[in-house]
Biopython code that builds the backbone (N, CA, C, O; Angstrom):
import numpy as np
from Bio.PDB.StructureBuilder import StructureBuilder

atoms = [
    (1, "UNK", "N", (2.523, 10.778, 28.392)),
    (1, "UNK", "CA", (2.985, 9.578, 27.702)),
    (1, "UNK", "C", (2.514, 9.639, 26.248)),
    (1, "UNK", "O", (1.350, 9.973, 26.023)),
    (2, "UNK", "N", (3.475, 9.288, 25.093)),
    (2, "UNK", "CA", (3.020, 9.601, 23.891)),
    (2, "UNK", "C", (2.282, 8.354, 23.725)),
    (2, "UNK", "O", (1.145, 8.270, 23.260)),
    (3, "UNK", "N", (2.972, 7.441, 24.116)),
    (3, "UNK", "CA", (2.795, 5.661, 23.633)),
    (3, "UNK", "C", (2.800, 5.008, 24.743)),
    (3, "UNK", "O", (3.377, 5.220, 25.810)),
    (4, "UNK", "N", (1.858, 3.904, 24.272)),
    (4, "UNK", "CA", (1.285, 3.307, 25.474)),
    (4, "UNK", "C", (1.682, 1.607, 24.673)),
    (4, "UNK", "O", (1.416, 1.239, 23.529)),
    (5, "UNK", "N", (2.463, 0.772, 25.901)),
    (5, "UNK", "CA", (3.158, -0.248, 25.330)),
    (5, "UNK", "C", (2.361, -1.686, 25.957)),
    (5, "UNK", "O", (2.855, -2.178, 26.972)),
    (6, "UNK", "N", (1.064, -2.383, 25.309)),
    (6, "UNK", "CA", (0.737, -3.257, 26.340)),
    (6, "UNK", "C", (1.712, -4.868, 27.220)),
    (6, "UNK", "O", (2.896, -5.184, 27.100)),
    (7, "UNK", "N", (1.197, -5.182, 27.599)),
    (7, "UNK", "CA", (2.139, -6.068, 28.186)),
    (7, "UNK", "C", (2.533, -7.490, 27.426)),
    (7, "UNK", "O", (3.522, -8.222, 27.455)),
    (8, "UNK", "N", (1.327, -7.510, 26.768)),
    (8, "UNK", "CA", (1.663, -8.298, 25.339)),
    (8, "UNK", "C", (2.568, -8.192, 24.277)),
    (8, "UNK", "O", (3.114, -9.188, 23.801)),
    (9, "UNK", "N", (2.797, -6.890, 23.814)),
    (9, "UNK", "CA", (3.636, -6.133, 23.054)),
    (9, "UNK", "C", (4.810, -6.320, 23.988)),
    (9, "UNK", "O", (5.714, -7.093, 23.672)),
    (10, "UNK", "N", (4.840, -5.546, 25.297)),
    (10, "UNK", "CA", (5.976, -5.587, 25.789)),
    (10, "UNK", "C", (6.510, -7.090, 25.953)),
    (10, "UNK", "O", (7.692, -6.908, 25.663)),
    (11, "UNK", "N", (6.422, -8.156, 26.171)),
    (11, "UNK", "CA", (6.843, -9.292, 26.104)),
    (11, "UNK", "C", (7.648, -9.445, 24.655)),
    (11, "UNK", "O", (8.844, -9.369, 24.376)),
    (12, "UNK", "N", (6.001, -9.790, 23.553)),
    (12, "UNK", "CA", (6.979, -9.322, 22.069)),
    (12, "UNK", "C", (8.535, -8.845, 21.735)),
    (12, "UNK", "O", (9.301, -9.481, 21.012)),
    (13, "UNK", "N", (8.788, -7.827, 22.285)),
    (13, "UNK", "CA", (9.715, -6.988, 22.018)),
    (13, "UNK", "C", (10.524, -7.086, 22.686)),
    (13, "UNK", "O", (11.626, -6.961, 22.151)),
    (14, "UNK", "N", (10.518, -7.290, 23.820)),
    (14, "UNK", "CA", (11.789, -7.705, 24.736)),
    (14, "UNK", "C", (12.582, -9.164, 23.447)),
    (14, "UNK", "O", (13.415, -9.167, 22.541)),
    (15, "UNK", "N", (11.756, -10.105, 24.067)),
    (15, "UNK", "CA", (12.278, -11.338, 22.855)),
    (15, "UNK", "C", (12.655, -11.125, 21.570)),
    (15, "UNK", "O", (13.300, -12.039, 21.057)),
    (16, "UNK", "N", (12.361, -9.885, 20.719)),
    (16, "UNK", "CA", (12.917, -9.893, 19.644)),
    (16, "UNK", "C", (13.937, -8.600, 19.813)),
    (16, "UNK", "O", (14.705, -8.175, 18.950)),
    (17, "UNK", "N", (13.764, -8.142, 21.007)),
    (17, "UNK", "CA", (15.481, -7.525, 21.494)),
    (17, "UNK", "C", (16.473, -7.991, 21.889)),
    (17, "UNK", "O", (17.522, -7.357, 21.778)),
    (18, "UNK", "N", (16.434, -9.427, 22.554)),
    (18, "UNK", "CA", (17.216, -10.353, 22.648)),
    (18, "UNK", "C", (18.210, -10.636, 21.374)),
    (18, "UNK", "O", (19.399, -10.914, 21.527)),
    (19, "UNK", "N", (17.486, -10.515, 19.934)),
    (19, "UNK", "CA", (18.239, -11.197, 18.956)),
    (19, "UNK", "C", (19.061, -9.729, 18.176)),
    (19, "UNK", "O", (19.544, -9.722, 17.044)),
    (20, "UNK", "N", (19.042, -8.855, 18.910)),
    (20, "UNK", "CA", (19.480, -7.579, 18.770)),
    (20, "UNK", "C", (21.060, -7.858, 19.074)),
    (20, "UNK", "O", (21.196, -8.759, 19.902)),
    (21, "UNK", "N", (22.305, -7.292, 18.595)),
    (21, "UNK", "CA", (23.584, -7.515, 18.695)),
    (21, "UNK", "C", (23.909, -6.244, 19.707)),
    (21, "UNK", "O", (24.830, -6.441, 20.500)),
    (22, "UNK", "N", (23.381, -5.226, 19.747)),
    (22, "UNK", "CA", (24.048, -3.863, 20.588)),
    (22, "UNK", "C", (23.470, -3.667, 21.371)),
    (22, "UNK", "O", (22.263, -3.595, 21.136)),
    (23, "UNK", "N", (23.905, -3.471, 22.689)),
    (23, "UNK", "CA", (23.528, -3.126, 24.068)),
    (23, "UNK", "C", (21.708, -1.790, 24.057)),
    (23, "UNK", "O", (20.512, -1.876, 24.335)),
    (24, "UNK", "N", (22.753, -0.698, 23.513)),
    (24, "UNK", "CA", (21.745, 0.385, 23.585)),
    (24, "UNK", "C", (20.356, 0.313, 22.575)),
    (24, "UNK", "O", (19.759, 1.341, 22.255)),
    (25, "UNK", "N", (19.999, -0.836, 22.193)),
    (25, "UNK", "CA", (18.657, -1.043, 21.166)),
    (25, "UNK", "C", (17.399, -0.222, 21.779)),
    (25, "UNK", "O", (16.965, -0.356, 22.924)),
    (26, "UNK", "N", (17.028, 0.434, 21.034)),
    (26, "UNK", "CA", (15.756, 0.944, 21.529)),
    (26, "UNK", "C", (14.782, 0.737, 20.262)),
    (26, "UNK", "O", (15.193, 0.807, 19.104)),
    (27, "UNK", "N", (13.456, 0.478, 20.610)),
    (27, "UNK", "CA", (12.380, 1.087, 19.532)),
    (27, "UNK", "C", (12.436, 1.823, 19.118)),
    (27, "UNK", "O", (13.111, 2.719, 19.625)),
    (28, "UNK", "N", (11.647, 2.070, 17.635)),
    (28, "UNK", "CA", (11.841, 3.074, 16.762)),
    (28, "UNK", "C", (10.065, 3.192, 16.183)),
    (28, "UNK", "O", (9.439, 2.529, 15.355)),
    (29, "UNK", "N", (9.780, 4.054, 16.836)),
    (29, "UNK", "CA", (8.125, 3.896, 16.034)),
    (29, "UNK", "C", (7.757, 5.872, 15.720)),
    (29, "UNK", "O", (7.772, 6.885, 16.418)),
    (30, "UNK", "N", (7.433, 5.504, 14.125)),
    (30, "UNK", "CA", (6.729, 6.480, 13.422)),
    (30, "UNK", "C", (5.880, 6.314, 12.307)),
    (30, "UNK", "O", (5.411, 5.243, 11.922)),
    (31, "UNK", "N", (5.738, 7.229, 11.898)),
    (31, "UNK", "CA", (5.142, 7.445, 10.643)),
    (31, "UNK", "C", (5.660, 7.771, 9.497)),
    (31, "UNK", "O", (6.756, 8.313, 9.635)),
    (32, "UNK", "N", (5.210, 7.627, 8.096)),
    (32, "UNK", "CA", (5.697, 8.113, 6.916)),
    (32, "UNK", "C", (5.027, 7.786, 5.952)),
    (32, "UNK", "O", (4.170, 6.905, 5.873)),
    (33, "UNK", "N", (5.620, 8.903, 4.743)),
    (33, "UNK", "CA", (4.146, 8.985, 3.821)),
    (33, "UNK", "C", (4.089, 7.721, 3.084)),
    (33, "UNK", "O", (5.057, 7.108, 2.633)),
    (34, "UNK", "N", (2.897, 7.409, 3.010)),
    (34, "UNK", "CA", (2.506, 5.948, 1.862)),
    (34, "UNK", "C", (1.183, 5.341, 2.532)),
    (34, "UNK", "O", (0.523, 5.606, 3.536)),
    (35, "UNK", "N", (1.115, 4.455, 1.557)),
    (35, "UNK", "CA", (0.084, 3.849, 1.966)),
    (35, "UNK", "C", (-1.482, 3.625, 1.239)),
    (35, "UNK", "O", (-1.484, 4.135, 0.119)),
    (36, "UNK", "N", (-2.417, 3.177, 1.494)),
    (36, "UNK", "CA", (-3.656, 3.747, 0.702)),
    (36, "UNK", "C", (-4.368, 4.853, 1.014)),
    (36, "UNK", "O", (-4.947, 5.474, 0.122)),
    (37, "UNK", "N", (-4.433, 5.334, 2.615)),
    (37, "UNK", "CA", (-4.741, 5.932, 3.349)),
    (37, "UNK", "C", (-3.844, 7.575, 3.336)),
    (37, "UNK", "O", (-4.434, 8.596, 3.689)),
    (38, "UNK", "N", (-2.590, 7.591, 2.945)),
    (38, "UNK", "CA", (-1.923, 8.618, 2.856)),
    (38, "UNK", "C", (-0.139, 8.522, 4.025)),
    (38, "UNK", "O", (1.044, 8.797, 3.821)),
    (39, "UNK", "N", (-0.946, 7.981, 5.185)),
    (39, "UNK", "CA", (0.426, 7.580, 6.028)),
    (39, "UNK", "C", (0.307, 6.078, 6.310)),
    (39, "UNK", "O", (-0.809, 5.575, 6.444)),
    (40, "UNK", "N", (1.251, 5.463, 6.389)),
    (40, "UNK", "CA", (1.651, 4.258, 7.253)),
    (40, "UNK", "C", (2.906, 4.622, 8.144)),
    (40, "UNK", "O", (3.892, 5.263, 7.779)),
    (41, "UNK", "N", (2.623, 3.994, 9.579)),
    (41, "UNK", "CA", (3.068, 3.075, 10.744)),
    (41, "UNK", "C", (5.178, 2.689, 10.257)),
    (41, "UNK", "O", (5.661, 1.988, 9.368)),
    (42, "UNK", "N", (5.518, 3.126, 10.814)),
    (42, "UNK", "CA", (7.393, 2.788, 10.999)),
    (42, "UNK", "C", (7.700, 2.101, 12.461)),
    (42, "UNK", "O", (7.958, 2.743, 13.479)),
    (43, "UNK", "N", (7.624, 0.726, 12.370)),
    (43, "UNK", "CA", (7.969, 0.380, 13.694)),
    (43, "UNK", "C", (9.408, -0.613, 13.406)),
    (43, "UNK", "O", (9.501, -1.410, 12.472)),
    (44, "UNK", "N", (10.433, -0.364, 14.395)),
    (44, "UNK", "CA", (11.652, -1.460, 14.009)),
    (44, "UNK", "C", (12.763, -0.992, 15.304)),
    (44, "UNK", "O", (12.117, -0.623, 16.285)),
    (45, "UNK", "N", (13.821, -0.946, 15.454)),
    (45, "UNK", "CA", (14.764, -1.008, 16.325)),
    (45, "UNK", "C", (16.102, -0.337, 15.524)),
    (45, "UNK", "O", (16.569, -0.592, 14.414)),
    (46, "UNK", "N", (16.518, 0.643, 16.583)),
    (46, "UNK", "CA", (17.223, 1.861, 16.605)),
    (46, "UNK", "C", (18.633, 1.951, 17.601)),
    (46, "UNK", "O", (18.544, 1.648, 18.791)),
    (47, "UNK", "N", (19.342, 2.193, 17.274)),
    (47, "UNK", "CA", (20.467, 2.531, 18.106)),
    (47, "UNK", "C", (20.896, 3.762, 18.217)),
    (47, "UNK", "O", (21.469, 4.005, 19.278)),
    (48, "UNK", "N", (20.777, 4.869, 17.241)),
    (48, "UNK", "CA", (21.166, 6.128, 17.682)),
    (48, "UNK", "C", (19.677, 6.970, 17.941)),
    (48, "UNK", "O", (18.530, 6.696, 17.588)),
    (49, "UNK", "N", (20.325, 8.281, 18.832)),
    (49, "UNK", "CA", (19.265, 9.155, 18.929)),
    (49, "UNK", "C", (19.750, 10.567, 18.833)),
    (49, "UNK", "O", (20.532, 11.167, 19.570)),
    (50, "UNK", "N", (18.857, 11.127, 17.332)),
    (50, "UNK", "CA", (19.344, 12.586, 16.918)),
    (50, "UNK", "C", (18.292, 13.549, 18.422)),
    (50, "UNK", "O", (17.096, 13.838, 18.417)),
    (51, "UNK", "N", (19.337, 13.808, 19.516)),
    (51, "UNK", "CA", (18.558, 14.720, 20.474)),
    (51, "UNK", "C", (17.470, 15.897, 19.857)),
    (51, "UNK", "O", (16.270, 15.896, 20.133)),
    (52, "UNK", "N", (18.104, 16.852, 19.011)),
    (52, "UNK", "CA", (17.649, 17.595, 18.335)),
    (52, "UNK", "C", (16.185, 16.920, 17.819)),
    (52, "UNK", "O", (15.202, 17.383, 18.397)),
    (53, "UNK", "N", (15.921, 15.866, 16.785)),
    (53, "UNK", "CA", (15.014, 15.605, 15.870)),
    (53, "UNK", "C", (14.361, 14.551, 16.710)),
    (53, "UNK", "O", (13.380, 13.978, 16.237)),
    (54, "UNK", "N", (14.773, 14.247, 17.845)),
    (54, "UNK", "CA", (13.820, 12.493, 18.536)),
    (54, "UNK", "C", (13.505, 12.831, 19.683)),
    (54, "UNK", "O", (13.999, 13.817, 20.231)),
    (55, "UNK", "N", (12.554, 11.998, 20.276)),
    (55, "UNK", "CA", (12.215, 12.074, 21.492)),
    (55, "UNK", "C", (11.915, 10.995, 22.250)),
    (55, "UNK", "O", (10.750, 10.606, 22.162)),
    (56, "UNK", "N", (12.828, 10.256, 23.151)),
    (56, "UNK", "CA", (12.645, 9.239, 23.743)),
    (56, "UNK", "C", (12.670, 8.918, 25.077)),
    (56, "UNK", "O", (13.366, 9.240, 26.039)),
    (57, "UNK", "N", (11.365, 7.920, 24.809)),
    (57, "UNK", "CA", (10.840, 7.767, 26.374)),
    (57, "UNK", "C", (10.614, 6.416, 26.674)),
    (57, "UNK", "O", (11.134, 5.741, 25.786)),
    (58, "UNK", "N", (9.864, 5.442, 27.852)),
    (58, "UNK", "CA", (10.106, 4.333, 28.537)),
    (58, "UNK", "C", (8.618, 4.134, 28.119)),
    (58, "UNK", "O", (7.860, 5.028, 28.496)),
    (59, "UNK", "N", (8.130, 3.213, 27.475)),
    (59, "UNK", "CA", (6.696, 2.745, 27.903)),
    (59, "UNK", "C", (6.905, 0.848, 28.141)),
    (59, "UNK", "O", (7.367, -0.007, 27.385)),
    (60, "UNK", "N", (6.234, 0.753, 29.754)),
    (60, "UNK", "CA", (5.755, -0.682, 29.927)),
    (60, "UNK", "C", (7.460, -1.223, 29.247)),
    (60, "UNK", "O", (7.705, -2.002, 28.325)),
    (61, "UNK", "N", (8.531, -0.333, 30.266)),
    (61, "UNK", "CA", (10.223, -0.958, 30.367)),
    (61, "UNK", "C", (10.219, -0.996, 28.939)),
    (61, "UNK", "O", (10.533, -2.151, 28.652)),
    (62, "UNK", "N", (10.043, -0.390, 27.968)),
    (62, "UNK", "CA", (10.475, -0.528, 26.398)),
    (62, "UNK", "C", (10.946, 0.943, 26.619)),
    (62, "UNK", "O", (10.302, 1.629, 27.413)),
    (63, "UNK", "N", (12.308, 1.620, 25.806)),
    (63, "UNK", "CA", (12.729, 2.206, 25.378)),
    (63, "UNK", "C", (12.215, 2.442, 23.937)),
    (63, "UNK", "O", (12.434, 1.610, 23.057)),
    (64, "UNK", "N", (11.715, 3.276, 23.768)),
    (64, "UNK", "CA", (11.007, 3.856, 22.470)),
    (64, "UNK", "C", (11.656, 5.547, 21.710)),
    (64, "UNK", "O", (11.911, 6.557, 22.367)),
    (65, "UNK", "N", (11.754, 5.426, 20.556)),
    (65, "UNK", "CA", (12.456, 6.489, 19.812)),
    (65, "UNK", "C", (11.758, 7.085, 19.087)),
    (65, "UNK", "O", (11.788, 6.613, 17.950)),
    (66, "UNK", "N", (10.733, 8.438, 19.270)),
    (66, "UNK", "CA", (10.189, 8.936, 18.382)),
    (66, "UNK", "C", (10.814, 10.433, 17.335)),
    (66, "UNK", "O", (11.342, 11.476, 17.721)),
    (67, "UNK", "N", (10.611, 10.151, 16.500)),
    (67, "UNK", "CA", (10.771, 12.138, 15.599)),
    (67, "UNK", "C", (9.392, 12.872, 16.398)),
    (67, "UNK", "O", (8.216, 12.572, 16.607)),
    (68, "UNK", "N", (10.451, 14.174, 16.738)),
    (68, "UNK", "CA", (9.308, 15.101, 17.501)),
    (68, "UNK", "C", (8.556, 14.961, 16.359)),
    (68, "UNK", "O", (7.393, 14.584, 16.499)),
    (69, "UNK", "N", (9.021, 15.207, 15.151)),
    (69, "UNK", "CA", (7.829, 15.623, 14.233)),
    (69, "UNK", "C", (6.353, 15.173, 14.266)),
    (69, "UNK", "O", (5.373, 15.875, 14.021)),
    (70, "UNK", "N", (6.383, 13.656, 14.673)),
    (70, "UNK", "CA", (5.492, 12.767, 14.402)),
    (70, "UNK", "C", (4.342, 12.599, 15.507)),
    (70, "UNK", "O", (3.283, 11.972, 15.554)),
    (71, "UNK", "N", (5.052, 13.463, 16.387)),
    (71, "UNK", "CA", (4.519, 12.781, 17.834)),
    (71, "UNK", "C", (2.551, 13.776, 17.993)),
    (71, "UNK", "O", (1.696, 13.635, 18.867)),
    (72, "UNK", "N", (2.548, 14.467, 17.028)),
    (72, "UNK", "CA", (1.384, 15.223, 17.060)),
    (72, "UNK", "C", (-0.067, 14.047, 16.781)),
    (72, "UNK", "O", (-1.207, 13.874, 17.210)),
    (73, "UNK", "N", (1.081, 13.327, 15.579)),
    (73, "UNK", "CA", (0.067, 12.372, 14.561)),
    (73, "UNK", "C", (0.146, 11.177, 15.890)),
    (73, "UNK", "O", (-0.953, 10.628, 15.970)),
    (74, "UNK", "N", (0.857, 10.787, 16.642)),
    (74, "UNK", "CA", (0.620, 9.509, 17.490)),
    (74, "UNK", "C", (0.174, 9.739, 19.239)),
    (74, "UNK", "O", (-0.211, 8.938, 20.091)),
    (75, "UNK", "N", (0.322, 10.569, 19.256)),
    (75, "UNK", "CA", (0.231, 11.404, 20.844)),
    (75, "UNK", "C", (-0.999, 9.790, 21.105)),
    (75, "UNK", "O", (-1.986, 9.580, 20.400)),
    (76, "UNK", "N", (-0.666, 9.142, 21.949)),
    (76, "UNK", "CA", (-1.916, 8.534, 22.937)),
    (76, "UNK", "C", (-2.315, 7.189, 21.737)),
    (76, "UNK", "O", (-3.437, 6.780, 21.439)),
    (77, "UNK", "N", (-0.954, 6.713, 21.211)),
    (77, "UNK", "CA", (-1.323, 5.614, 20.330)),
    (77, "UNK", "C", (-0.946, 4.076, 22.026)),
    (77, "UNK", "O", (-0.375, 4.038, 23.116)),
    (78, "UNK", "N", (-1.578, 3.358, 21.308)),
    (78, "UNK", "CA", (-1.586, 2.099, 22.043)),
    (78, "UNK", "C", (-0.899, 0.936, 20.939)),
    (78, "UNK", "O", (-1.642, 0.679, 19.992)),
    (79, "UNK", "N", (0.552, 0.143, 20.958)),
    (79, "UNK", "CA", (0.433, -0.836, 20.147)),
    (79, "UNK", "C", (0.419, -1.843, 21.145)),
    (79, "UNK", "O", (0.727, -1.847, 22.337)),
    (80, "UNK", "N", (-0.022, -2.707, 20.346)),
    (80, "UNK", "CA", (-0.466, -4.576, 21.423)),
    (80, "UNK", "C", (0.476, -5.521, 20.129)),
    (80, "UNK", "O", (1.103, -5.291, 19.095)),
    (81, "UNK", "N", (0.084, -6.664, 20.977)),
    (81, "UNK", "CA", (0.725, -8.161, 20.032)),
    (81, "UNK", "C", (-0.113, -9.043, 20.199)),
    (81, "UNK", "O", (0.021, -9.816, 21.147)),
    (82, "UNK", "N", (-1.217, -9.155, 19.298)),
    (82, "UNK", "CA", (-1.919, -10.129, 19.073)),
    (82, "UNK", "C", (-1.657, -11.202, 18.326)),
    (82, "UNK", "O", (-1.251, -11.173, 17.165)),
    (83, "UNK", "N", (-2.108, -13.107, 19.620)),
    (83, "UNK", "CA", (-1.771, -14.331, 18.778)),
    (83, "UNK", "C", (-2.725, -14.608, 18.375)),
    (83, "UNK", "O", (-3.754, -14.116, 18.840)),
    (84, "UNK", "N", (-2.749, -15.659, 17.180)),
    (84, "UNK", "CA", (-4.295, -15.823, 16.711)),
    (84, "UNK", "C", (-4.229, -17.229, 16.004)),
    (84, "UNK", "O", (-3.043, -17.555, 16.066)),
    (85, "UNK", "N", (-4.926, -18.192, 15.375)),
    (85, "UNK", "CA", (-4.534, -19.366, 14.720)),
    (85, "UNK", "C", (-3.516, -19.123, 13.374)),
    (85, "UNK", "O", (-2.924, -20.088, 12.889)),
    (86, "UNK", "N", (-3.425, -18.301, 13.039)),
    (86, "UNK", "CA", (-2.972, -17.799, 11.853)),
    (86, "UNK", "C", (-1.627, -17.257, 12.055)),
    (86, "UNK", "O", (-0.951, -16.716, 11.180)),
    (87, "UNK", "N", (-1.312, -17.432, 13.198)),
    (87, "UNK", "CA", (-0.106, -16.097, 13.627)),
    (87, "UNK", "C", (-0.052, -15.552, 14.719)),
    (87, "UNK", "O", (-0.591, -16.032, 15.716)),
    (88, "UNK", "N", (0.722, -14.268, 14.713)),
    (88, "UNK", "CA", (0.510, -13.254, 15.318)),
    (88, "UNK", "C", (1.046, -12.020, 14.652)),
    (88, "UNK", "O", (1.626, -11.946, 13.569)),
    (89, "UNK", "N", (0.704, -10.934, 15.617)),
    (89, "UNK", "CA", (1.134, -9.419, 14.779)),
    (89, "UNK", "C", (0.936, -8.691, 15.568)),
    (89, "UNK", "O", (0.030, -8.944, 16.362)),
    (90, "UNK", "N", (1.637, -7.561, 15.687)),
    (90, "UNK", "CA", (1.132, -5.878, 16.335)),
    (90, "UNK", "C", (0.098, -5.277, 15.856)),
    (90, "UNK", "O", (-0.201, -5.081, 14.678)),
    (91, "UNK", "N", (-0.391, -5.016, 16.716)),
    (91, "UNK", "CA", (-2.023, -4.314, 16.244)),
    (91, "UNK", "C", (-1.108, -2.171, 16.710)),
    (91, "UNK", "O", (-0.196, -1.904, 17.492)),
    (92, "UNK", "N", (-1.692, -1.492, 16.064)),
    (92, "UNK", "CA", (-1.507, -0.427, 16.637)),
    (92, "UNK", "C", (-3.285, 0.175, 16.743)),
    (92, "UNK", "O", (-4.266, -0.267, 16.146)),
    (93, "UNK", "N", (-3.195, 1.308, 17.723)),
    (93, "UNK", "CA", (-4.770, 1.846, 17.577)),
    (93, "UNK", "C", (-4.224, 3.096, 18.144)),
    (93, "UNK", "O", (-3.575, 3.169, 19.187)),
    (94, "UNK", "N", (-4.676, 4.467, 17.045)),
    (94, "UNK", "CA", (-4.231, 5.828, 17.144)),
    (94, "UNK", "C", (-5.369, 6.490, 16.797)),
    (94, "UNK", "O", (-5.874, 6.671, 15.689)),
    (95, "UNK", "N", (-5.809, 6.926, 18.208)),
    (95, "UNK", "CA", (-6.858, 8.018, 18.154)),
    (95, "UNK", "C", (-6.842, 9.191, 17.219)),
    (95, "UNK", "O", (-7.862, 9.640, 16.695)),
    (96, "UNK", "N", (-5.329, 9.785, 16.993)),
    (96, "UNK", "CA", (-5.689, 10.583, 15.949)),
    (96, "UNK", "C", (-5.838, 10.310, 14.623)),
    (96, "UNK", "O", (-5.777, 11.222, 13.798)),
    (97, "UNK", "N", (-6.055, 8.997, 14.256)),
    (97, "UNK", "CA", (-6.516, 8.479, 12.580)),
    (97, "UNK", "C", (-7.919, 8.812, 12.563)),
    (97, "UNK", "O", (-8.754, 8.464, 13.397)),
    (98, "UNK", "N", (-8.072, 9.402, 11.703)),
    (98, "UNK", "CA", (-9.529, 9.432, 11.178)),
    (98, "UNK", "C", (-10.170, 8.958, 10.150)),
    (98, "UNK", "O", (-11.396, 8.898, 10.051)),
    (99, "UNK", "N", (-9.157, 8.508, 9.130)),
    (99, "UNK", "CA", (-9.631, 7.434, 8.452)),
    (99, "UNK", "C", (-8.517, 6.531, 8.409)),
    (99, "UNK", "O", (-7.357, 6.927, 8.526)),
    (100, "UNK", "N", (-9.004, 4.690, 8.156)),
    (100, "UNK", "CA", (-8.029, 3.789, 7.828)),
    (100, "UNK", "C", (-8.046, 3.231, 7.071)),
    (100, "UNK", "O", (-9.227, 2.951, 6.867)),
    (101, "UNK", "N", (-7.381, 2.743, 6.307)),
    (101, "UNK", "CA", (-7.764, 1.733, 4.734)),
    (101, "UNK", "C", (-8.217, 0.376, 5.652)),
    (101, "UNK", "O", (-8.151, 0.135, 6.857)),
    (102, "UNK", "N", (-8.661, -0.315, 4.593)),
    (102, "UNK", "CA", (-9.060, -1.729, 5.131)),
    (102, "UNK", "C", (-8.207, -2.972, 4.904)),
    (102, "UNK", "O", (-8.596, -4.132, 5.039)),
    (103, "UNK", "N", (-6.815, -2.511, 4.490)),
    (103, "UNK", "CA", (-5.872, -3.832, 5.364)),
    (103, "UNK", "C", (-4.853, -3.445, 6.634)),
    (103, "UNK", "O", (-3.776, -3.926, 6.989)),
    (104, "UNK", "N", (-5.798, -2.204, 7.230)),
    (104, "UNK", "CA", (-5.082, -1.806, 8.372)),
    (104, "UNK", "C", (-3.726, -1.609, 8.932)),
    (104, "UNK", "O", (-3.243, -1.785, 10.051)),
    (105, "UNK", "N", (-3.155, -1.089, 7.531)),
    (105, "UNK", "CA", (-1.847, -0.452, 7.909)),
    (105, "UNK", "C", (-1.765, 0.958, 7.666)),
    (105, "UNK", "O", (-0.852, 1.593, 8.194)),
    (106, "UNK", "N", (-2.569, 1.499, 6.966)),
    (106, "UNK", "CA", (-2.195, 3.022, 6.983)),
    (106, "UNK", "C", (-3.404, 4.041, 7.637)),
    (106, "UNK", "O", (-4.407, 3.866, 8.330)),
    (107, "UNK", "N", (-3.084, 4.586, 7.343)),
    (107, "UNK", "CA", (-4.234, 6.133, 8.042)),
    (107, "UNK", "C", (-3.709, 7.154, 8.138)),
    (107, "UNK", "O", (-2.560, 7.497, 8.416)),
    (108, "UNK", "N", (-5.086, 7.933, 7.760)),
    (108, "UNK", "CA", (-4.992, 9.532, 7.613)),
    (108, "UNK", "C", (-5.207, 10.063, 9.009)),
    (108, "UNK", "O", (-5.920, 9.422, 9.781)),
    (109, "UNK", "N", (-4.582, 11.301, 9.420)),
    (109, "UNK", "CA", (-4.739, 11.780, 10.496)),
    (109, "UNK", "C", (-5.082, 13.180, 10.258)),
    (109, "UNK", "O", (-4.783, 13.670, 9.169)),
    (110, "UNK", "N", (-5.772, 14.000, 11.295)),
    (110, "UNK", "CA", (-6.166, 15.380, 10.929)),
    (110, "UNK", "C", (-5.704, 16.238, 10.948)),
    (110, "UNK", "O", (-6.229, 17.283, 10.563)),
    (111, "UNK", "N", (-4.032, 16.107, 11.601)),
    (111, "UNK", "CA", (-2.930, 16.631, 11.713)),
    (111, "UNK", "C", (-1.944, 16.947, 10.307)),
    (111, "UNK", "O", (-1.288, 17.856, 9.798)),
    (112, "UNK", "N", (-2.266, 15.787, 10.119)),
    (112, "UNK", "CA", (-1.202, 15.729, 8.946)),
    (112, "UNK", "C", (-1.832, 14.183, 7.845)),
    (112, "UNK", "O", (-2.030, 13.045, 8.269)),
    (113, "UNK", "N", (-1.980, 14.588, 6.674)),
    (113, "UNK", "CA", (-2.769, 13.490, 5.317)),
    (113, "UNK", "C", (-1.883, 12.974, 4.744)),
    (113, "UNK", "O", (-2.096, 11.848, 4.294)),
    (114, "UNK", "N", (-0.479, 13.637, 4.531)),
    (114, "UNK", "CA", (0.329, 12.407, 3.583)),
    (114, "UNK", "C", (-0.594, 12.502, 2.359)),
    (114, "UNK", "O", (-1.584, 13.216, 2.202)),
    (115, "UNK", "N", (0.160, 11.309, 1.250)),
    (115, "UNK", "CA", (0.005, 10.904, 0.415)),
    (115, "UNK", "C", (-0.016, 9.421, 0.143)),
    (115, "UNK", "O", (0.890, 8.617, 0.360)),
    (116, "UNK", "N", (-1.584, 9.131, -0.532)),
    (116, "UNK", "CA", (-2.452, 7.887, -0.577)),
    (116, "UNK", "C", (-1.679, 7.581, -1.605)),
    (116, "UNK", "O", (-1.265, 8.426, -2.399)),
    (117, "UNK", "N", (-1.413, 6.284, -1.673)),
    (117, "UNK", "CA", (-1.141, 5.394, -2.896)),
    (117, "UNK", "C", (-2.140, 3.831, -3.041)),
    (117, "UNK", "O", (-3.009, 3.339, -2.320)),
    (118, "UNK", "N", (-1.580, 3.457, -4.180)),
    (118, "UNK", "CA", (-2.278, 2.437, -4.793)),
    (118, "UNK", "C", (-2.256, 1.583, -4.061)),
    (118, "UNK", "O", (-1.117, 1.194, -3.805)),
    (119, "UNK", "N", (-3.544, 0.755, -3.263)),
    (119, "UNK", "CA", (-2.916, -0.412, -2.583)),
    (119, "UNK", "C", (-3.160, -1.676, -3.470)),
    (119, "UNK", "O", (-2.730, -2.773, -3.114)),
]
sb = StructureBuilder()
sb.init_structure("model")
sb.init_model(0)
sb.init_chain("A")
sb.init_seg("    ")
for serial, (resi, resn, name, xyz) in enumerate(atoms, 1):
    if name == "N":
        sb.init_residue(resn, " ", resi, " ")
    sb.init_atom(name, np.array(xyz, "f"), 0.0, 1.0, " ", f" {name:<3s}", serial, name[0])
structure = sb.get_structure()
């Protein structure tokens, strides 16, 4: 399993697949360069899948769409949906970050560093 979908998250996402117009919606979660850290987090909703370049699988009944490319940098990530007085939000937590900036959207991995920008 690359990704691990908690049941919190999975709730999340079902409901905001609901407001989805096309049958075949799947998740879309990666990476790409930016950030302060060098990479940030791509999470959103997808309808096609390049067989060749993606790889998709079921976590916790979510249909999820990854780029093989990426899957080195996320192998054994966990995202959740945390509520809080303030809100709520997806938390992600990826063992292979080794460092993270401190408004917790990007990170370096040992796989692959990207390029840090100004936060």
């Amino acid at each position: 399993m690359i990704l691990n979908i908690t049941d919190n998250a999975k709730h999340q996402i079902k409901e905001m697949m609901k407001e989805e117009d096309q049958e075949n919606v799947r998740l879309r979660f990666g990476v790409k360069g930016g950030g302060c850290s060098g990479l940030s987090y791509s999470l959103g909703f997808d309808y096609d899948v390049n067989e060749e370049l993606d790889q998709t699988e079921v976590s916790n009944e979510i249909p999820v769409t990854i780029k093989k490319f990426d899957i080195d940098v996320i192998k054994g990530t966990t995202i959740d949906f945390k509520q809080n007085m303030m809100g709520g939000g997806f938390t992600i937590d990826n063992p292979n970050a080794i460092v993270s900036c401190g408004c917790g959207s990007s990170f370096k991995a040992k796989e692959r560093a990207g390029t840090p920008e100004n936060c």
